[in-house]
C-alpha positions as CSV (number, residue, x, y, z in Angstrom):
1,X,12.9,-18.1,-10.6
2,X,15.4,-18.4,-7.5
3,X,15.4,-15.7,-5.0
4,X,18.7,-15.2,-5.3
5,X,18.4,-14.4,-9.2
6,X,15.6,-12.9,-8.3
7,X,17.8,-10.2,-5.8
8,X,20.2,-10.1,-8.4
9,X,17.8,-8.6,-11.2
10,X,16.1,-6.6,-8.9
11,X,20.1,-5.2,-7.6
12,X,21.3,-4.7,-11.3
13,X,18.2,-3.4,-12.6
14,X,16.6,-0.4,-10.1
15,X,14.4,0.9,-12.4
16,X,13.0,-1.5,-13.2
17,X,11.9,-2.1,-9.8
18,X,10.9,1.6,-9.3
19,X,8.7,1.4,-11.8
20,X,7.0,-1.6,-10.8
21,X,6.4,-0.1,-7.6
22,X,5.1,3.0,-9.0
23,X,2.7,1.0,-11.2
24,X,1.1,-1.2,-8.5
25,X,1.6,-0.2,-4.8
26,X,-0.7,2.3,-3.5
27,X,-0.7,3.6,-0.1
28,X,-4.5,3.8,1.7
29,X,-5.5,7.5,0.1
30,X,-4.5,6.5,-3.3
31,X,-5.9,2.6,-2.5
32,X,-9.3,4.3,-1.2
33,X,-9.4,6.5,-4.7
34,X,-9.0,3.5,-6.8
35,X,-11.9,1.5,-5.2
36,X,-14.1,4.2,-5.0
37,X,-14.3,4.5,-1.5
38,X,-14.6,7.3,1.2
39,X,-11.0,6.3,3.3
40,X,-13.9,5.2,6.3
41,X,-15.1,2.8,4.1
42,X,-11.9,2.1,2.8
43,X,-10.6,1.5,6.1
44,X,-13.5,-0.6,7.3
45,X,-12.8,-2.5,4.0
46,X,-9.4,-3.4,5.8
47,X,-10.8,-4.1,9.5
48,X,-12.7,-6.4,7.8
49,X,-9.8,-8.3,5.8
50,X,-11.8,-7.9,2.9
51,X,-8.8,-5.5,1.8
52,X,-5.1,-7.2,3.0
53,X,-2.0,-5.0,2.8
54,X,0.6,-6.2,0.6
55,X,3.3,-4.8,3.0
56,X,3.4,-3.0,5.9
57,X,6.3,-0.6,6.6
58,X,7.1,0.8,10.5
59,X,6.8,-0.3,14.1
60,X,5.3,2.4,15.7
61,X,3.5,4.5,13.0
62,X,3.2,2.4,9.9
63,X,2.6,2.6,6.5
64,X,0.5,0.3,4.6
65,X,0.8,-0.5,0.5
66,X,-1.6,-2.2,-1.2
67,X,-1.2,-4.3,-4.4
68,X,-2.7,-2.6,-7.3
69,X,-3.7,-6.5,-8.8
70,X,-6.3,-7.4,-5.6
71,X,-7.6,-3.9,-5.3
72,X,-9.1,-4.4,-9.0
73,X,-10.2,-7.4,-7.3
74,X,-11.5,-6.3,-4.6
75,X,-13.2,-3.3,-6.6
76,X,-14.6,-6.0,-8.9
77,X,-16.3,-7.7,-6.3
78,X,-17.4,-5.3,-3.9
79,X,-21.1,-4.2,-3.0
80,X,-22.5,-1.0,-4.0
């Protein structure tokens, strides 16, 4: 699909899009809850790249959202 479509959709159809985020972007409290995780070893999970935001928000105090389709992956793989 074109980007431009793409926009379009996304423009004419906000709920859509809502609920898309809703289902499968979690910040790194929710993200940490889904794996399993303490939010240390959550986090650490992250220094490591082992966990990649899908989007980060902010320039000074930033936000991080994680994609609901790698952390099952990441969960799936992970050690202990």
């Amino acid at each position: 699909m074109e980007k431009e479509k793409l926009f379009d959709l996304m423009d004419s159809n906000p709920d859509i899009v809502r609920e898309w985020i809703r289902n499968n972007l979690f910040m790194a409290d929710e993200a940490k809850n889904f794996t399993g995780q303490s939010l240390y070893g959550f986090r650490q999970s992250v220094v490591l790249k082992l966990v990649k935001p899908f989007v980060i928000f902010g320039d000074k105090k930033q936000t991080y959202l994680y994609l609901k389709k790698d952390l099952l992956e990441y969960k799936k793989n992970k050690r202990g």
